[in-house]
Backbone as CSV, one residue per row, in Angstrom:
resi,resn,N_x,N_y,N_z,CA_x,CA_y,CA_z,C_x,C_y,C_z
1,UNK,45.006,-18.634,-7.565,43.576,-18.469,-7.694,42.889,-19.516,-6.815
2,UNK,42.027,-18.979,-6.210,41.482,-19.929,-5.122,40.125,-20.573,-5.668
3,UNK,39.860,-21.854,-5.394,38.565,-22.644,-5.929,37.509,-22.476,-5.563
4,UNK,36.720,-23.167,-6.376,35.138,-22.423,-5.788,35.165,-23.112,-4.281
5,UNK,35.477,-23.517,-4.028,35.315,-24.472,-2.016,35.666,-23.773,-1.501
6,UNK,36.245,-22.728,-1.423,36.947,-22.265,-0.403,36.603,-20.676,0.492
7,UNK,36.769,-21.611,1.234,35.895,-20.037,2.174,36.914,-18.892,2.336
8,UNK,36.275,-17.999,2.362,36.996,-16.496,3.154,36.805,-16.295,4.266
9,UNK,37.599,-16.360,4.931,37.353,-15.907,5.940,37.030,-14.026,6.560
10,UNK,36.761,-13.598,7.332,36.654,-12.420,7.027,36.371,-10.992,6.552
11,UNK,35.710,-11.826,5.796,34.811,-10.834,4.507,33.304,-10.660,4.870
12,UNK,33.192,-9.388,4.467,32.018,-9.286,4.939,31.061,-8.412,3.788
13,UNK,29.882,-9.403,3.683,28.856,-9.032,2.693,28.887,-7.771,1.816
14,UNK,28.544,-7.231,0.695,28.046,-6.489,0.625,27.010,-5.506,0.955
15,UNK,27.081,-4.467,1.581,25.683,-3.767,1.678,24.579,-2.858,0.891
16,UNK,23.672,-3.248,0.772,23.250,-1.935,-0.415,22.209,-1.469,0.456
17,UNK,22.428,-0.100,1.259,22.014,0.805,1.307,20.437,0.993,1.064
18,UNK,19.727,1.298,-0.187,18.917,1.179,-0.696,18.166,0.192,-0.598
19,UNK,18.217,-0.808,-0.793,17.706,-2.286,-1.086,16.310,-1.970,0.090
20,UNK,16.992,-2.275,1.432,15.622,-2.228,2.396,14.756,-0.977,2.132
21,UNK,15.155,0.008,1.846,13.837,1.275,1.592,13.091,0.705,0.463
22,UNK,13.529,0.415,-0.236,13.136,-0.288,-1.719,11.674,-1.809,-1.501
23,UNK,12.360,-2.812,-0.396,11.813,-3.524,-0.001,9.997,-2.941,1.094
24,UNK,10.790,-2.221,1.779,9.689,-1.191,2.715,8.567,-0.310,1.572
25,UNK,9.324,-0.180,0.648,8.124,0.628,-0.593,7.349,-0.125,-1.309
26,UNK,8.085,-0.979,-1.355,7.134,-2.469,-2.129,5.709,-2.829,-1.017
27,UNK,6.132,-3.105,0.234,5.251,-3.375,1.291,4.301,-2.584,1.232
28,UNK,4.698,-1.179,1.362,4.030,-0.591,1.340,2.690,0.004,0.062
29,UNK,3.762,-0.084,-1.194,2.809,-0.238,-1.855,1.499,-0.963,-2.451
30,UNK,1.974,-2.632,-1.824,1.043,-3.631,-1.742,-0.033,-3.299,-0.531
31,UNK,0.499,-3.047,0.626,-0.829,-2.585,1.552,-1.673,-1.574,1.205
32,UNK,-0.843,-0.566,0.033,-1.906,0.129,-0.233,-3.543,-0.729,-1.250
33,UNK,-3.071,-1.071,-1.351,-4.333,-2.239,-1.959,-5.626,-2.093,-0.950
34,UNK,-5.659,-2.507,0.221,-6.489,-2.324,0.880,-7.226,-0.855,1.115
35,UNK,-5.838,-0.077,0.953,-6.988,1.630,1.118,-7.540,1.349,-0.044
36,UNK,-7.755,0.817,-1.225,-8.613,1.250,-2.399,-9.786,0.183,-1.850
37,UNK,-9.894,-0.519,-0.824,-10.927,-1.993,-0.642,-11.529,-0.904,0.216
38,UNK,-10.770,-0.154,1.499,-11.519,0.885,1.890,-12.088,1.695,1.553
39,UNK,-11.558,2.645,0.285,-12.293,3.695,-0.250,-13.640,2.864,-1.122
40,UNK,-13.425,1.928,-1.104,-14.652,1.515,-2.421,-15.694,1.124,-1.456
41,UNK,-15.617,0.579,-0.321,-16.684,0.609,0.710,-17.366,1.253,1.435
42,UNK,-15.986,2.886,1.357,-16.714,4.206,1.875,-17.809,4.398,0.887
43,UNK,-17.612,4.322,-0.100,-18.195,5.529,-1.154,-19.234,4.132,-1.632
44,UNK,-19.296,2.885,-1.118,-20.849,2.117,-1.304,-22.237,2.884,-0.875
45,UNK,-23.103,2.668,-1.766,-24.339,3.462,-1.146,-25.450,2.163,-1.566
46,UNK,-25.803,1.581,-0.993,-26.473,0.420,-1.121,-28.337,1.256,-1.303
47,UNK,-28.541,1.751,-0.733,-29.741,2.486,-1.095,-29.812,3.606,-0.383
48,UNK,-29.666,5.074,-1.532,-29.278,6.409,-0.813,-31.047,6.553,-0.376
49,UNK,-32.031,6.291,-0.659,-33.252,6.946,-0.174,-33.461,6.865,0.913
50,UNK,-32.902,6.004,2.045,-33.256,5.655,2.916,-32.494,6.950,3.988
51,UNK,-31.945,7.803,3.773,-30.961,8.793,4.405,-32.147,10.415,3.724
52,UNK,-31.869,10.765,4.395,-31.941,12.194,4.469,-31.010,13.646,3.678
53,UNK,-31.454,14.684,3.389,-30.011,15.479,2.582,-29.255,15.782,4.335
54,UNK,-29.669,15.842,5.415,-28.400,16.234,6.129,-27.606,14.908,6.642
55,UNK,-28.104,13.911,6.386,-27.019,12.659,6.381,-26.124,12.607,5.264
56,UNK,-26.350,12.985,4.509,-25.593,12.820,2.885,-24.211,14.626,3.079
57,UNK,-25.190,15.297,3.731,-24.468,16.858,3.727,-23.458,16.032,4.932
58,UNK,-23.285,15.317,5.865,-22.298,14.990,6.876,-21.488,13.928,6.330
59,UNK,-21.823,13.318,5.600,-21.513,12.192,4.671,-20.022,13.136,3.629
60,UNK,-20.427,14.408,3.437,-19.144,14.585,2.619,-17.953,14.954,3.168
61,UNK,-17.991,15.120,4.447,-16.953,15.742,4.817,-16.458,14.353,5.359
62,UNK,-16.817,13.032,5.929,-16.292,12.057,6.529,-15.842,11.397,5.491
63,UNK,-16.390,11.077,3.801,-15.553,10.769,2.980,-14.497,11.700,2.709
64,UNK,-14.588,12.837,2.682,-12.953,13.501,2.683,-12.117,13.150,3.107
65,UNK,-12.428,13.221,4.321,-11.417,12.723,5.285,-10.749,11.096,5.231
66,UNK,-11.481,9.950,4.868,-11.485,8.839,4.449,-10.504,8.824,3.098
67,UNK,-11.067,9.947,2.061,-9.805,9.694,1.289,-8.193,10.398,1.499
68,UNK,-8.406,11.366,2.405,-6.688,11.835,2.375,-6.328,10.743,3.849
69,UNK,-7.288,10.075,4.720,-6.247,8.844,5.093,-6.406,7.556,3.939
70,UNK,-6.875,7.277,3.908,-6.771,6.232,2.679,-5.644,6.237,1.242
71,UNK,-5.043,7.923,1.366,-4.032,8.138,0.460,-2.558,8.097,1.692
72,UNK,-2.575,7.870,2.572,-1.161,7.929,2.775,-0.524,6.922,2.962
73,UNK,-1.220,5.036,2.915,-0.197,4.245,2.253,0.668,4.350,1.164
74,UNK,-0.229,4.872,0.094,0.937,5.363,-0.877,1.536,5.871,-1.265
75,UNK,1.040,6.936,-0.611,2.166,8.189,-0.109,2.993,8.060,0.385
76,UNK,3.329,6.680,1.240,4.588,6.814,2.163,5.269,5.338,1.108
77,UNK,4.513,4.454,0.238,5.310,3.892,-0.858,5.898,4.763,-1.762
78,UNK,5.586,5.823,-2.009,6.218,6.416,-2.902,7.682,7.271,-2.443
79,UNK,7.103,7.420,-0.929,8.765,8.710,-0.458,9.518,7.357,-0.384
80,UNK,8.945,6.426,0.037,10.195,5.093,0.230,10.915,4.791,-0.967
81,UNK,10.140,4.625,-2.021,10.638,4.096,-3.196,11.350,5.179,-4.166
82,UNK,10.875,7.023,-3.734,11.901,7.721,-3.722,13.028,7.624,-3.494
83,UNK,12.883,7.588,-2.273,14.513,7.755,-1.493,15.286,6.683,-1.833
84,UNK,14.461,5.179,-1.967,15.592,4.284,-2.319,15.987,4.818,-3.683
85,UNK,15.270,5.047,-4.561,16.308,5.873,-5.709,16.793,6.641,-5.503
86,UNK,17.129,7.163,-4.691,18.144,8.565,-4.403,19.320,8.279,-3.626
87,UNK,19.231,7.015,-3.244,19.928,6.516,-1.932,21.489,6.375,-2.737
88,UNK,22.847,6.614,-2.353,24.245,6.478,-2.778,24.494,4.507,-2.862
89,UNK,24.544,3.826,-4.028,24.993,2.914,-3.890,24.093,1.463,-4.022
90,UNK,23.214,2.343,-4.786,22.256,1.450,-5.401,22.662,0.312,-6.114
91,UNK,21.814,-0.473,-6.339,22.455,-2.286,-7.681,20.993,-2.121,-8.276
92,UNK,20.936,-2.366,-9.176,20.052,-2.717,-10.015,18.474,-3.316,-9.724
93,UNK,19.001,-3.949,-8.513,17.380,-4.747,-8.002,17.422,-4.071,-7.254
94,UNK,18.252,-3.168,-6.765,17.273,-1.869,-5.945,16.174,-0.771,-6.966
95,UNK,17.043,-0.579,-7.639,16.267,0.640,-9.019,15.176,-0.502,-9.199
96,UNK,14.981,-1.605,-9.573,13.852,-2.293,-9.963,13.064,-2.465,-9.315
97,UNK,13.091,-2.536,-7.782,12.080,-2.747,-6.784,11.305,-1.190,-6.502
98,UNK,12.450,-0.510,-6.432,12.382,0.966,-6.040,11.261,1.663,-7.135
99,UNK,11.715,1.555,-8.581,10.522,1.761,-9.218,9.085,0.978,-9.485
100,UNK,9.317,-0.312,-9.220,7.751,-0.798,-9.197,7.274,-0.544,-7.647
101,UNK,7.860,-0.599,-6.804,7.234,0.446,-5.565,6.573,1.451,-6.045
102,UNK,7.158,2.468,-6.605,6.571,3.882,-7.360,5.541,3.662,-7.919
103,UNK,5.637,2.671,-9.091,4.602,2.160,-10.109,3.322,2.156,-9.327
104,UNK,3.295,0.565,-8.599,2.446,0.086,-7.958,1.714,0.918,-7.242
105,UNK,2.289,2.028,-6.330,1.799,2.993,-5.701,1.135,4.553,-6.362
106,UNK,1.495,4.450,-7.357,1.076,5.311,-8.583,-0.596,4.961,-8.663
107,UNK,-0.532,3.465,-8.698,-1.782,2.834,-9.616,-2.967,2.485,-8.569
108,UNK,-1.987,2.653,-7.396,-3.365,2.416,-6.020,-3.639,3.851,-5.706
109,UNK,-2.867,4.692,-6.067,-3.269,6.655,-5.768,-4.132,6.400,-6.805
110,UNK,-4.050,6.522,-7.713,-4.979,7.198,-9.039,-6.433,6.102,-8.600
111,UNK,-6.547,4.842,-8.505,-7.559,4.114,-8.349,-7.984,4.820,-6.629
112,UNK,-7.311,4.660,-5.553,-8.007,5.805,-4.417,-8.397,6.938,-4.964
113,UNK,-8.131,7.466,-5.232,-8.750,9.572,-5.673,-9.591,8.815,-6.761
114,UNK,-9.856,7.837,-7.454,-11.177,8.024,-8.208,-12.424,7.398,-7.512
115,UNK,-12.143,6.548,-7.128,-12.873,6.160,-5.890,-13.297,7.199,-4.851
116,UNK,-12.472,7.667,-4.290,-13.067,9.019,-3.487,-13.532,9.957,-4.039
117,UNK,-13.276,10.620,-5.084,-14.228,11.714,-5.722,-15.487,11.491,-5.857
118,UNK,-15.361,10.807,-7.054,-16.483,9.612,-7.134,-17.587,9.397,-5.882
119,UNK,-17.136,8.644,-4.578,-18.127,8.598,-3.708,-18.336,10.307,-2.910
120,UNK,-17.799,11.336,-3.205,-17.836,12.341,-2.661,-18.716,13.611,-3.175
121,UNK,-18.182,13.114,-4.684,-19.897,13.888,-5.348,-20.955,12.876,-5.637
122,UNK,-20.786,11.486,-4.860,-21.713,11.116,-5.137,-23.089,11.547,-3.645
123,UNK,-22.397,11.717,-2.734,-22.946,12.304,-1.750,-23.664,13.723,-1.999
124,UNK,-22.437,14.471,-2.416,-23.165,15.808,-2.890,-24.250,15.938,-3.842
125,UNK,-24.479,14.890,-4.787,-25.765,14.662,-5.379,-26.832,14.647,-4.260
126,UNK,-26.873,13.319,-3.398,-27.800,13.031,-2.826,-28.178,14.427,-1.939
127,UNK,-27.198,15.098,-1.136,-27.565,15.779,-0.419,-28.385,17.303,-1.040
128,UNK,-27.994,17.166,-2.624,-28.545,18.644,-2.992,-30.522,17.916,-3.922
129,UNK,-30.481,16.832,-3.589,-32.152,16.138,-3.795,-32.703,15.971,-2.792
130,UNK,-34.626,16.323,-3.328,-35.195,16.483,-2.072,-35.408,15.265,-1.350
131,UNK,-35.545,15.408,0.060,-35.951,14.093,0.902,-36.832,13.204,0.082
132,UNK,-36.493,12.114,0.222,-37.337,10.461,-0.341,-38.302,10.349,0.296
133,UNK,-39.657,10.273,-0.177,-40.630,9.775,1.197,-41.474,8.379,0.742
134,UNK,-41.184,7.224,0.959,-42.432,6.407,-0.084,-43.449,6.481,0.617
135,UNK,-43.968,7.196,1.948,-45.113,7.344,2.182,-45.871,8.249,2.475
């Protein structure tokens, strides 16, 4: 039996497969943080009177669009943190990273899509009220 001092020569690491997709889903799911800093700035309306209904009617289609890009950070945390669970040869702190990837990215989707709806009928309000005039 050989002592703890003693080197091997030869040997070479374990690999787990998984681990880096797992790591890449985590990333990813943390950057999704920022699409929800984005969507909450799209859908700011600091004072709608000052706009018109056909600024508000152009206004809905550019928040649309704002939220299905603003959803594919976590969209792509989630196929990551998929696949690292699916991946042959997983350890344990892969499944653990792999699902709070999922998690995390779960919780920045649901907070994006409420945020975007949200600012998207909030547009469609404005645009179906008549023009503001204070003078």
């Amino acid at each position: 039996m050989a002592d703890s001092t003693t080197v091997r020569t030869g040997s070479t690491p374990t690999r787990r497969p998984g681990r880096r997709l797992a790591w890449w889903g985590l990333a990813w799911a943390l950057f999704s943080f920022f699409s929800v800093l984005v969507m909450a700035v799209v859908g700011f309306d600091f004072d709608p009177n000052d706009y018109g209904r056909s600024y508000w009617r152009e206004q809905i289609g550019h928040r649309e669009h704002m939220l299905v890009y603003c959803l594919l950070p976590p969209a792509a945390a989630v196929v990551l943190g998929g696949w690292a669970l699916l991946k042959r040869g997983r350890s344990r702190g892969t499944i653990v990273l792999a699902i709070l990837a999922v998690v995390v990215a779960g919780l920045f989707t649901w907070a994006t899509v409420a945020l975007g709806l949200d600012a998207i009928n909030a547009a469609r309000s404005f645009s179906d009220r008549p023009d503001f005039s204070p003078y």
